[in-house]
DOVEX-966232 format. One record per residue (C-alpha): residue in three letters; x, y, z; residue number from 1. Coordinates in steps of 0.2 Angstrom, whole numbers, plus 5000, padded with zeros to 4 digits. Layout:
{Ala,{X,Y,Z},NUM},
...
// end
This chain:
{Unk,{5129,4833,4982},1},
{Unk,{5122,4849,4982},2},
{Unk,{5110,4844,4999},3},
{Unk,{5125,4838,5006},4},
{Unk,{5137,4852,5006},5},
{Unk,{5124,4862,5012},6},
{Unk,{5122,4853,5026},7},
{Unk,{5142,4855,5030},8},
{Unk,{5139,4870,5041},9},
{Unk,{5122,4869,5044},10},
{Unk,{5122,4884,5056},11},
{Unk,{5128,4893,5043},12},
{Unk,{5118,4888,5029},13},
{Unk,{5103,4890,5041},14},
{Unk,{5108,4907,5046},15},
{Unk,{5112,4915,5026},16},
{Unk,{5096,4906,5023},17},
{Unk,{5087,4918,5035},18},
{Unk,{5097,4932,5032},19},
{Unk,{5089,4931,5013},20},
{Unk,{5072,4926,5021},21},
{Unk,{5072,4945,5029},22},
{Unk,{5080,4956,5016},23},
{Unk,{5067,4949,5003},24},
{Unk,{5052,4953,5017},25},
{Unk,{5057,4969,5020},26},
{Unk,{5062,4970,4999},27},
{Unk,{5043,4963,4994},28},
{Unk,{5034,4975,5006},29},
{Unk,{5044,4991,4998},30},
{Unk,{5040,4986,4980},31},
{Unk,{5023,4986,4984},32},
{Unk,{5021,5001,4991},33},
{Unk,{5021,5010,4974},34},
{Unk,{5012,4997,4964},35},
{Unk,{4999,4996,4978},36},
{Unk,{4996,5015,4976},37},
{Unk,{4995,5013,4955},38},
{Unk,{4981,5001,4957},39},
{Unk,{4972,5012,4966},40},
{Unk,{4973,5026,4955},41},
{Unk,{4972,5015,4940},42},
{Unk,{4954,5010,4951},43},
{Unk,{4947,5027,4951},44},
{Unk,{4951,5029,4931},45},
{Unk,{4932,5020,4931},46},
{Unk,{4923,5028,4939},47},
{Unk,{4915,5041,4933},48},
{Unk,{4920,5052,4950},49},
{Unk,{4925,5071,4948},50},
{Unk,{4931,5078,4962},51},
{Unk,{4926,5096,4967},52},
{Unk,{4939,5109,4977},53},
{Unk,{4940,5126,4978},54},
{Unk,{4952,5133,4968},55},
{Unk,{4962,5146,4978},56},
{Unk,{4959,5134,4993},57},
{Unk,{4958,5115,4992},58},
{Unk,{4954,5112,5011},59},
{Unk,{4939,5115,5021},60},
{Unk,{4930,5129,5009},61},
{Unk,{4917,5124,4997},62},
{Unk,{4900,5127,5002},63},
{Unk,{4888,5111,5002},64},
{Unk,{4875,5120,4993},65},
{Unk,{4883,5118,4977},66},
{Unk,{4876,5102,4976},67},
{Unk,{4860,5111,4975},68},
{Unk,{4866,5119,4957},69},
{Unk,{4877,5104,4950},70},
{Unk,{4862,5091,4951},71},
{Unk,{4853,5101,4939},72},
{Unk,{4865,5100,4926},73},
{Unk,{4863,5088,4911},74},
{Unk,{4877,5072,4912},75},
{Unk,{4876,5073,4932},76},
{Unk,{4873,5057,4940},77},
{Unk,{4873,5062,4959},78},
{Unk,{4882,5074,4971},79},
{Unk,{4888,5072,4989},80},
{Unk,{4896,5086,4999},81},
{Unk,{4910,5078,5010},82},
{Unk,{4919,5085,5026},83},
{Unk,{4932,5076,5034},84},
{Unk,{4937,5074,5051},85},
{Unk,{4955,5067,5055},86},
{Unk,{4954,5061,5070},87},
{Unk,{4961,5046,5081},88},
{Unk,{4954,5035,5092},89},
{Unk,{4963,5026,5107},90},
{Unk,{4980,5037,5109},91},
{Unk,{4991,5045,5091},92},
{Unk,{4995,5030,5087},93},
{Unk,{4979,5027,5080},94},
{Unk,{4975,5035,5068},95},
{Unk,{4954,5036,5059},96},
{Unk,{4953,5047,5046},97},
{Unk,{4934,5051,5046},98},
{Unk,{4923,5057,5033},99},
{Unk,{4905,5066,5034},100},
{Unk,{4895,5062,5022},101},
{Unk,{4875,5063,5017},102},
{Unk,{4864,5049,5011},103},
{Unk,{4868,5054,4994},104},
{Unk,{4883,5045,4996},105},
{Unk,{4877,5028,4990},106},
{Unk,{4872,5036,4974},107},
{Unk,{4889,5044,4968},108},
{Unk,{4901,5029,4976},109},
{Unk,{4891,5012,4971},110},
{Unk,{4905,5002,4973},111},
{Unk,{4905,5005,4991},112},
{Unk,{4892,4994,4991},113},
{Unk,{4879,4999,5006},114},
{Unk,{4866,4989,5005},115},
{Unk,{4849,4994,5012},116},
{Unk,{4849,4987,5029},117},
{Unk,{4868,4999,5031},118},
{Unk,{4858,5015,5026},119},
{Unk,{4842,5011,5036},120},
{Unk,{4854,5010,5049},121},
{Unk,{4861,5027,5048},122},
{Unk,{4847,5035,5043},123},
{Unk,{4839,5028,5057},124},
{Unk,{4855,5033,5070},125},
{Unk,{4864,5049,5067},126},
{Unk,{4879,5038,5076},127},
{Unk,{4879,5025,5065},128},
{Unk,{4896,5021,5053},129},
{Unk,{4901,5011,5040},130},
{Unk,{4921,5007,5039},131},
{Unk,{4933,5001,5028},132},
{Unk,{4937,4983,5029},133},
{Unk,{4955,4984,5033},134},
{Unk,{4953,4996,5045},135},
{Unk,{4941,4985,5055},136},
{Unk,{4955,4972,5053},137},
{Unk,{4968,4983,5059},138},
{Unk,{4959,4989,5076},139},
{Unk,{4948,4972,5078},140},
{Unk,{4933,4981,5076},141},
{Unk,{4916,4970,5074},142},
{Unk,{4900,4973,5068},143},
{Unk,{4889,4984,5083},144},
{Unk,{4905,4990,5091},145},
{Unk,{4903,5007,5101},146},
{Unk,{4918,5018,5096},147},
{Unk,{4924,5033,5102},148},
{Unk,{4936,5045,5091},149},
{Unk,{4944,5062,5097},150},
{Unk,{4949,5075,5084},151},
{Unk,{4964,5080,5081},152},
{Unk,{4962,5097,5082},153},
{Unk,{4968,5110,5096},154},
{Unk,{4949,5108,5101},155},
{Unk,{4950,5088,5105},156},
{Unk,{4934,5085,5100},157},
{Unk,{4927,5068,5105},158},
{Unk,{4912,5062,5096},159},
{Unk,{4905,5041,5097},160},
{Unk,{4900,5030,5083},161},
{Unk,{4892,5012,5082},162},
{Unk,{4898,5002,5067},163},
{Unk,{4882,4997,5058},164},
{Unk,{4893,4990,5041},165},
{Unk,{4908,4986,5034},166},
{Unk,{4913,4993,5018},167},
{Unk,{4922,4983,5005},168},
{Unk,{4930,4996,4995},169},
{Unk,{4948,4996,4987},170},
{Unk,{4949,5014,4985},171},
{Unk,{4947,5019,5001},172},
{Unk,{4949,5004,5012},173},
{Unk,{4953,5013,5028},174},
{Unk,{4937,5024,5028},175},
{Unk,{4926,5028,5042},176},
{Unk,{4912,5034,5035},177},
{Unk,{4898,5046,5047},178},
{Unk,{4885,5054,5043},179},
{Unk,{4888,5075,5040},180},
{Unk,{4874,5081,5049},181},
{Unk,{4878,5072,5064},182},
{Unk,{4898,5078,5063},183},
{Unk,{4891,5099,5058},184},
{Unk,{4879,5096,5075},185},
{Unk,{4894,5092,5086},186},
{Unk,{4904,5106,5080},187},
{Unk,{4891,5116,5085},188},
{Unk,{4889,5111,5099},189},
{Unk,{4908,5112,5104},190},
{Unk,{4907,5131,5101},191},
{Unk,{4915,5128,5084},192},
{Unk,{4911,5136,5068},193},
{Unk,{4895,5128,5060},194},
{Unk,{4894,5135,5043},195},
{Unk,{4891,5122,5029},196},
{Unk,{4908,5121,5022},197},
{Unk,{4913,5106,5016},198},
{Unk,{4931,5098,5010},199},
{Unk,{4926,5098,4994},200},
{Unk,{4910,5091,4983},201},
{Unk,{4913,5074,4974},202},
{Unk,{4900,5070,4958},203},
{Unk,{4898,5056,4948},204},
{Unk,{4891,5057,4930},205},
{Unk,{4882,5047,4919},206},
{Unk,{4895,5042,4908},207},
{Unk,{4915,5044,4903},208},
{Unk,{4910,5055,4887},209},
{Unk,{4899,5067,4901},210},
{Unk,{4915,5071,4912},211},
{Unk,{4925,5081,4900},212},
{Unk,{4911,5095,4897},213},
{Unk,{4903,5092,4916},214},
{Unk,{4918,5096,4924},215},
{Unk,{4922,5115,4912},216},
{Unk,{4902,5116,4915},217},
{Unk,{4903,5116,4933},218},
{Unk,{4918,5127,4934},219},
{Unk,{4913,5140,4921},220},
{Unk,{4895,5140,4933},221},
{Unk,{4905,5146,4948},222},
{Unk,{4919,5154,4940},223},
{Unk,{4916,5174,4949},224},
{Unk,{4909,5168,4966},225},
{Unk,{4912,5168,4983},226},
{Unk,{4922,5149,4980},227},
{Unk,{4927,5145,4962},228},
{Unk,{4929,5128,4959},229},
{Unk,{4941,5117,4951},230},
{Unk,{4936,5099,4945},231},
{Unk,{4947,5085,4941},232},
{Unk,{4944,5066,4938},233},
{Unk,{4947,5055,4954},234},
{Unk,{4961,5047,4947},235},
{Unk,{4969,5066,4944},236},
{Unk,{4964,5067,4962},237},
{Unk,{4972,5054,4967},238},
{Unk,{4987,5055,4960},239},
{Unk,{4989,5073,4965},240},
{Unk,{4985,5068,4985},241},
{Unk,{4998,5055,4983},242},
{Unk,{5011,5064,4976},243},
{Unk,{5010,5078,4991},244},
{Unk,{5019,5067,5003},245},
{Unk,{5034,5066,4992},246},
{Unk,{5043,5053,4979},247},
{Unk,{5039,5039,4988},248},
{Unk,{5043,5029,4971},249},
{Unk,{5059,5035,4973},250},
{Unk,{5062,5033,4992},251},
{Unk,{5055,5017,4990},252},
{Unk,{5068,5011,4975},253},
{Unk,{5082,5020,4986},254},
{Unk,{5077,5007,5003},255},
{Unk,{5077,4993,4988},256},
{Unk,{5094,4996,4984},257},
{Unk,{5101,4995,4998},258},
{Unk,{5092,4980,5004},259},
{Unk,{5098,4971,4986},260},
{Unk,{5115,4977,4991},261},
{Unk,{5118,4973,5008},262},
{Unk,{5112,4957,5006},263},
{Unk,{5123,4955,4992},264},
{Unk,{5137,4956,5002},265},
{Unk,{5131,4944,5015},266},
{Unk,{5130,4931,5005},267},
{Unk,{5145,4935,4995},268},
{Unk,{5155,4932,5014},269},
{Unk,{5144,4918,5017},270},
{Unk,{5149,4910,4997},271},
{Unk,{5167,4915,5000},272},
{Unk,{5170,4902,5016},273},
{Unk,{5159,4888,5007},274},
{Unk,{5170,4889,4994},275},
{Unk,{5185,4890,5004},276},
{Unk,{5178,4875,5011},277},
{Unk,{5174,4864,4997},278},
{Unk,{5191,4870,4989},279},
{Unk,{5200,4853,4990},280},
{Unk,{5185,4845,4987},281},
{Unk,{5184,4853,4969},282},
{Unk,{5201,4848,4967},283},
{Unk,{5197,4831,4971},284},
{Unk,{5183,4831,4958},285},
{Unk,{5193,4839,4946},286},
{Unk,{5209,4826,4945},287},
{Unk,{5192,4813,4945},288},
{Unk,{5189,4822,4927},289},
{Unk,{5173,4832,4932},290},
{Unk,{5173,4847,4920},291},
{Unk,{5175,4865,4926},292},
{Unk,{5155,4869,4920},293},
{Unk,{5151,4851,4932},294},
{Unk,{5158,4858,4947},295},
{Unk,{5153,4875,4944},296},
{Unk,{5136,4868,4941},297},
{Unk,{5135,4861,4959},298},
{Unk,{5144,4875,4969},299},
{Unk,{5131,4888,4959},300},
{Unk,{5118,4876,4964},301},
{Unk,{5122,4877,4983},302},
{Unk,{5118,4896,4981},303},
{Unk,{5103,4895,4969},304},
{Unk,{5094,4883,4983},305},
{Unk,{5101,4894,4998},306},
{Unk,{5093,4908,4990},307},
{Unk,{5079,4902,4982},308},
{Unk,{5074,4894,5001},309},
{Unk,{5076,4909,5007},310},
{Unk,{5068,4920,4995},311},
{Unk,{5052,4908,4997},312},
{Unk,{5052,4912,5016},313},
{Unk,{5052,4928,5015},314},
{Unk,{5043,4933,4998},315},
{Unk,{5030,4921,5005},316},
{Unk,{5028,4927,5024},317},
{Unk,{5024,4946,5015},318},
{Unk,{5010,4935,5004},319},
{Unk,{5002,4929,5019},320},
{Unk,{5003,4945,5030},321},
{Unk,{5000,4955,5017},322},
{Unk,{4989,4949,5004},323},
{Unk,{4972,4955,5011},324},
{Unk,{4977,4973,5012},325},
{Unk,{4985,4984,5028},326},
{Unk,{4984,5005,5030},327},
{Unk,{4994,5014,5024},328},
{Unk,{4994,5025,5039},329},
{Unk,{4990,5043,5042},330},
{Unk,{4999,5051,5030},331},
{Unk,{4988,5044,5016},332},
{Unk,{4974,5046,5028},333},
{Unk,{4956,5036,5017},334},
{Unk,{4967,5034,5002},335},
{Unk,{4973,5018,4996},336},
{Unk,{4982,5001,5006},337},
{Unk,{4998,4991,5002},338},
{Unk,{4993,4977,4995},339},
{Unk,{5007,4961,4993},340},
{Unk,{5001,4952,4976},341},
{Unk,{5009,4938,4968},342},
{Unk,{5016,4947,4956},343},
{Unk,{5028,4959,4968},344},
{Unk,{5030,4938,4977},345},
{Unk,{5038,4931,4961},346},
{Unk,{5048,4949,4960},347},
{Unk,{5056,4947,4976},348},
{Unk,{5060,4927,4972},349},
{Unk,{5068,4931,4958},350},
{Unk,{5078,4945,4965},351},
{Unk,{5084,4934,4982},352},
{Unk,{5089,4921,4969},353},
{Unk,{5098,4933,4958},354},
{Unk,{5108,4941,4972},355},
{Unk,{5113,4921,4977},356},
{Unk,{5118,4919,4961},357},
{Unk,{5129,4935,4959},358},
{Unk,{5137,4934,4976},359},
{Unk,{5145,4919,4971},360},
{Unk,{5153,4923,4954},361},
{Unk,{5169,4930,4959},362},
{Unk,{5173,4916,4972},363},
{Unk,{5168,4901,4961},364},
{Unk,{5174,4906,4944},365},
{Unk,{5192,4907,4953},366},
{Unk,{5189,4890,4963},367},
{Unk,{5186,4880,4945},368},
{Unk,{5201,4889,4935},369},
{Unk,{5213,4883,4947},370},
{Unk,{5225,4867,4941},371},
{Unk,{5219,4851,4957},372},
{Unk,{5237,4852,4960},373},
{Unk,{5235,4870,4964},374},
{Unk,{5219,4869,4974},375},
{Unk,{5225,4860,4987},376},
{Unk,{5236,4873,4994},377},
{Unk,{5226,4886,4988},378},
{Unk,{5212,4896,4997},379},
{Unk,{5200,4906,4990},380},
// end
């Protein structure tokens, strides 16, 4: 009965049903903004990274010869001094975030994974980079592609690259990763400033119980100079980078709540006139001696399976798009992806089927408590 009343006014039912579909897209990709950013910083809890900046200014003034000092201190692991380069490649609407980095890179970010043909490659080509897997996606980058980025900056630098690997990390899936002399060489030779100042100075340690007295040892050994440091954990990194483009948490609960609520009154109008509808019917099934909870059973069923047909379309087009990772965009520049899991899926299934649910309260409550001699001249 339930499949039969729906198909009453099928354009109708067809046309709610995608309505749903599209609100719980749009709903499943917002929730898993911020849950996309916690894994990522929940990632970097691991791994034994501190992150190095200089304490009166974070950007672009560290010396790279602190590596020099910090890799003879006890608990240190490795050290890699990192510039980046923002940068874009075909017009602004393609945005590469660049980093600069020596071979020691391998050493303090393992999970990247390079594997030796990757670094005989770029040791071998001062063009050569490894990028992030969703980034390749995004631009349809392959393997041996020639690229050519331009800077950002006023000075509109333009420097080419050949991909040589593909990097497999979760924290920074969007990377594109050169090598630092080559990028200090071009600014040279573009009339820039070529001192060796690097963004800041990342170092991994030999273990967790190592980071708490490395990072006051490193800062305590620059503390008076030219560039005092000051170390955090990745993850305290992290968390601080993300937090510097605002609340997204809350913008994101904000464009939730609407969604849930305009949609809510879209299928509200839409339960209303298949109620109005069905309203003789109910009276008919009522003088037959159907109970109020058996009719009410079968009209909340109507909205469960228009809801729950649209909440799988649009909970599971986000799964499929979006399960593999996509950029985040410039503003998070290397950090972090949005990530669709099953978990945010399931979330936004239960929430289309909610909202089905609650738009038809008001409407089929009233239907059901009318008399059948009532609800014949009656509409809803």
């Amino acid at each position: 009965m339930i499949e039969r009343n729906m198909r009453r006014n099928l354009r109708r039912t067809i046309l709610t049903i995608l309505t749903i579909a599209l609100a719980t897209f749009i709903y499943t990709v917002l929730v898993s903004v911020p849950a996309s950013m916690d894994r990522v910083v929940k990632d970097a809890s691991s791994t034994l990274r501190l992150i190095i900046v200089n304490k009166t200014a974070p950007w672009e003034d560290l010396p790279a010869r602190y590596c020099d000092d910090i890799n003879k201190m006890p608990g240190v692991a490795a050290c890699v001094a990192i510039t980046g380069w923002p940068a874009t490649w075909r017009d602004i609407s393609d945005p590469v975030f660049a980093v600069g980095a020596g071979p020691e890179i391998a050493d303090v970010f393992p999970d990247y994974a390079l594997t030796g043909q990757q670094r005989a490659a770029a040791a071998k080509d001062k063009r050569a980079a490894v990028v992030g897997e969703i980034l390749m996606r995004k631009y349809g980058w392959k393997l041996g592609d020639t690229i050519t980025l331009r800077s950002t900056d006023a000075d509109h630098m333009e420097m080419t690259f050949v991909i040589v690997g593909q990097m497999t990390s979760k924290h920074y899936p969007n990377i594109f990763l050169i090598r630092r002399d080559y990028m200090m060489a071009a600014r040279k030779a573009h009339g820039l400033p070529d001192e060796d100042i690097a963004w800041n100075i990342i170092v991994r340690a030999t273990s967790n119980d190592a980071m708490g007295s490395l990072a006051k040892m490193i800062d305590e050994h620059f503390a008076n100079s030219d560039a005092e440091t000051r170390t955090m954990t990745e993850s305290d990194a992290l968390s601080s980078g993300l937090s510097a483009i605002g609340n997204i948490r809350a913008i994101v609960f904000a464009l939730c709540l609407v969604v849930l609520l305009t949609v809510l009154l879209i299928a509200a109008n839409s339960t209303v006139m298949m109620v109005r509808e069905q309203i003789s019917d109910v009276a008919v099934m009522r003088a037959l001696g159907f109970s109020r909870s058996a009719v009410a059973f079968l009209l909340f069923g109507e909205c469960s399976a228009i809801g729950l047909l649209g909440g799988i379309i649009g909970a599971g087009a986000a799964l499929w798009m979006f399960s593999g990772g996509i950029t985040l965009g410039a503003a998070l520049g290397g950090n972090g992806a949005l990530w669709v899991t099953p978990a945010q899926t399931l979330n936004a299934l239960i929430a289309a089927l909610a909202v089905s649910l609650i738009s038809g309260i008001v409407p089929i409550l009233e239907a059901v408590r009318l008399p059948p001699a009532l609800a014949f001249h009656k509409v809803v």
